[in-house]
N, C-alpha and C positions, 0 to 999 in steps of 0.2 A: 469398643472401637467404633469411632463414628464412620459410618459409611460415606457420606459427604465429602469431609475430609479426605478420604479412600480414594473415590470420584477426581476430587479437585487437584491431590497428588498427581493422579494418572494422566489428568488432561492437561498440567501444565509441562509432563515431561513431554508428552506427546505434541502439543502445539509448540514450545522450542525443538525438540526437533522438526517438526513441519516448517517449520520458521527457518530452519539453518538451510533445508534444502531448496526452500523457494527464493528467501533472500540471497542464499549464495550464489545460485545460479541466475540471480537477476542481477548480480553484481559481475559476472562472469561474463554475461552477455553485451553488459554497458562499458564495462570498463578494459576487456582481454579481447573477447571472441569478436566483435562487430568489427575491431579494427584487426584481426588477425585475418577473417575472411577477406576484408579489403584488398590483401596483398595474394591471393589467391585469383589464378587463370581461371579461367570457365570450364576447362576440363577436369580440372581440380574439386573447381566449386559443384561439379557434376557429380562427382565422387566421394567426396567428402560432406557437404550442407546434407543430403539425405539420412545421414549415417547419423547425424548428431541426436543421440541420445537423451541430452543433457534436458530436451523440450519435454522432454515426461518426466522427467523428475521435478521441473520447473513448475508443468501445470499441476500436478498432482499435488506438491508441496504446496501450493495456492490453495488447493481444493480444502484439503486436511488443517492446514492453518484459519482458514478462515472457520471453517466447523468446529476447530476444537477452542478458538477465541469466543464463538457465539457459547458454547455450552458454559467455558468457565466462567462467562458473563452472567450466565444464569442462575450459576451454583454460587459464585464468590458474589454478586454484585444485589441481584434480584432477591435469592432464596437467603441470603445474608443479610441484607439490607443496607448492603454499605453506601448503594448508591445516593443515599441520604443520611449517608453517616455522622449519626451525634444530634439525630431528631427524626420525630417519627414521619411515618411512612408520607409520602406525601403522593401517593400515585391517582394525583388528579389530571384533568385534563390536561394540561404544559405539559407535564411528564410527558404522555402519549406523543402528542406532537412532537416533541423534541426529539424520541423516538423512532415517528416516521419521518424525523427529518436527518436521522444519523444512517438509518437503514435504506433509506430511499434517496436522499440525496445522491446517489449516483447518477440517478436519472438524470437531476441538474446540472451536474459536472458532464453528461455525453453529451446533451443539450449546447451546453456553451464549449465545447470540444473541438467545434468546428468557427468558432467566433473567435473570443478573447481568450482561450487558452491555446490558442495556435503557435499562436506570441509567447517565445518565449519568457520576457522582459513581463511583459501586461498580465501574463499567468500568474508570475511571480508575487506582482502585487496584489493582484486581486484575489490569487491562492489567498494570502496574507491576510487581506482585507477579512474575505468568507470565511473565515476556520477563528480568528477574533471573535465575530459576531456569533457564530454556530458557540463557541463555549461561553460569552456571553449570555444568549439567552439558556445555556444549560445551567449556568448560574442561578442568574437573579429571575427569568422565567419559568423555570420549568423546579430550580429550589435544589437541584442538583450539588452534594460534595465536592469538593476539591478532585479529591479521588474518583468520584463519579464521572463529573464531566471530562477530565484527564484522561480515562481509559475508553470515554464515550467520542473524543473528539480518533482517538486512535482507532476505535471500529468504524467510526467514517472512514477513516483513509486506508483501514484494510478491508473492508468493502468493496470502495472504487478498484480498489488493484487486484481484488479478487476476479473483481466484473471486468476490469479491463484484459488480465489474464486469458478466461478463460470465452469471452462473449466479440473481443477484439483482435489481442494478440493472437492467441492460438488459430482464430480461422483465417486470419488472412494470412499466417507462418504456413496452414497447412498447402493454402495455392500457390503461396510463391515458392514453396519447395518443390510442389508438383515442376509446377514450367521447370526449375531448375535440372529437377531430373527430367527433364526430356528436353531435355538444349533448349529452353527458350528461353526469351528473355521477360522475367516476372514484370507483372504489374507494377508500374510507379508508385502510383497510389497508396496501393495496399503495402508496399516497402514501408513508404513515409507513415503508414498508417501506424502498424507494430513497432517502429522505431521511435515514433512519437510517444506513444499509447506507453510505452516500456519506458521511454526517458520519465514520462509523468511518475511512472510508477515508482522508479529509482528517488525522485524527489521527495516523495511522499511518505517513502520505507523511512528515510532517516528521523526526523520530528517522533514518525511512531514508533520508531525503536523507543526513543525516550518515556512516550505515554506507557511502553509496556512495562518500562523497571523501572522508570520512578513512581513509584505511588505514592510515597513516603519524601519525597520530597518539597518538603512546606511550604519552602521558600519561592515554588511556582506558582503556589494556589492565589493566581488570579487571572482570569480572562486576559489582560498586556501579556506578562509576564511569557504565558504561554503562544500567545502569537508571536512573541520576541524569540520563539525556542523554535519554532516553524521558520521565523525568515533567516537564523540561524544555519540551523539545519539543511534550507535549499543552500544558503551561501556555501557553506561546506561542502555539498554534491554538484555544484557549480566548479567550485575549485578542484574536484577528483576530477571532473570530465574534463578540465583545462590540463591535467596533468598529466590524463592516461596516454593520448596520442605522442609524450612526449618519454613515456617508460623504454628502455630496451630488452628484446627480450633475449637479450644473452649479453 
């Protein structure tokens, strides 16, 4: 019985689950709960916004997703070799960088957070534009698989939602809950802050739903292809937020 195997078994059950309770509740929150608060009094929202539970299962399901996607990256991609699957190892220099540019790149998305992705239109594109170019050079720079840079273009973007989760979202969730429970009225800011920071996120989940279960899908293995599955995928979470305010809830 190989142990790896064993390993890789346990972390993929574990990261889908971590995965259901953090995406679900980020779906909860964009598409049910933001506009169900809406129609809640201040006495209500006094009462109720503190009690909301769902914010730990939310961060922690972030937490545990993102660690147990790093480990299976290690065991299936790294200690497998797939990341350059169908020729050998090629972990020169590009690799690295490519590397510190899928794992740190979040730095450049807080960076421009406050510029061009405020917008939501110019996000759009320029989301588009930078996630081409990022599997590009994981391509034909750095010599990266289909499957490699597919699931490497997907730890970019659960990275950033990792970070924006727990380094954004969460601490300004936790002030503006404070004021709420003590009757005041929260920060502007830090509202637009978490609601932004959370709308990115939502954009960002759908594309990488895909990088997680398709590996095996051929017919994307190209740098276009797969930024065509990115502006896809925003279109689509564009159209659910057009639709939500217009659901009933009974």
């Amino acid at each position: 019985m190989d142990v790896v195997d064993i390993l890789q078994g346990i972390f993929r059950w574990l990261h889908v689950l971590a995965g259901i309770f953090w995406i679900g509740h980020l779906y909860f929150f964009n598409f049910v709960n933001g506009l169900f608060e809406g129609t809640l009094d201040a006495d209500t929202r006094k009462k109720v916004v503190p009690e909301l539970r769902a914010l730990y299962w939310f961060r922690w399901g972030a937490a545990w997703t993102w660690i147990t996607g790093v480990l299976l990256l290690l065991l299936v991609y790294y200690h497998s070799g797939l990341v350059f699957e169908g020729m050998k190892s090629n972990w020169g220099l590009p690799a690295f960088i490519m590397l510190a540019v899928v794992f740190l790149g979040v730095f450049a998305y807080d960076a421009l957070y406050s510029t061009v992705l405020k917008d939501l239109q110019r996000g759009f594109i320029a989301g588009v534009i930078l996630s081409t170019i990022v599997v590009f050079l994981l391509d034909v720079f750095a010599g990266f698989s289909y499957r490699g840079y597919a699931i490497h273009l997907g730890a970019m973007f659960g990275t950033i939602m990792a970070f924006n989760v727990w380094f954004r979202i969460w601490p300004a969730q936790q002030k503006v809950i404070t004021a709420i429970k003590n009757g005041e009225a929260p920060d502007g800011n830090l509202v637009a802050l978490a609601g932004l920071r959370s709308r990115h996120n939502t954009y960002l989940s759908v594309p990488l739903i895909f990088m997680m279960i398709s590996q095996h899908a051929t017919w994307a293995a190209n740098p276009i292809t797969l930024g065509v599955i990115v502006a896809v995928g925003w279109g689509l979470t564009y159209h659910l937020y057009d639709r939500a305010p217009k659901v009933k809830g009974f």
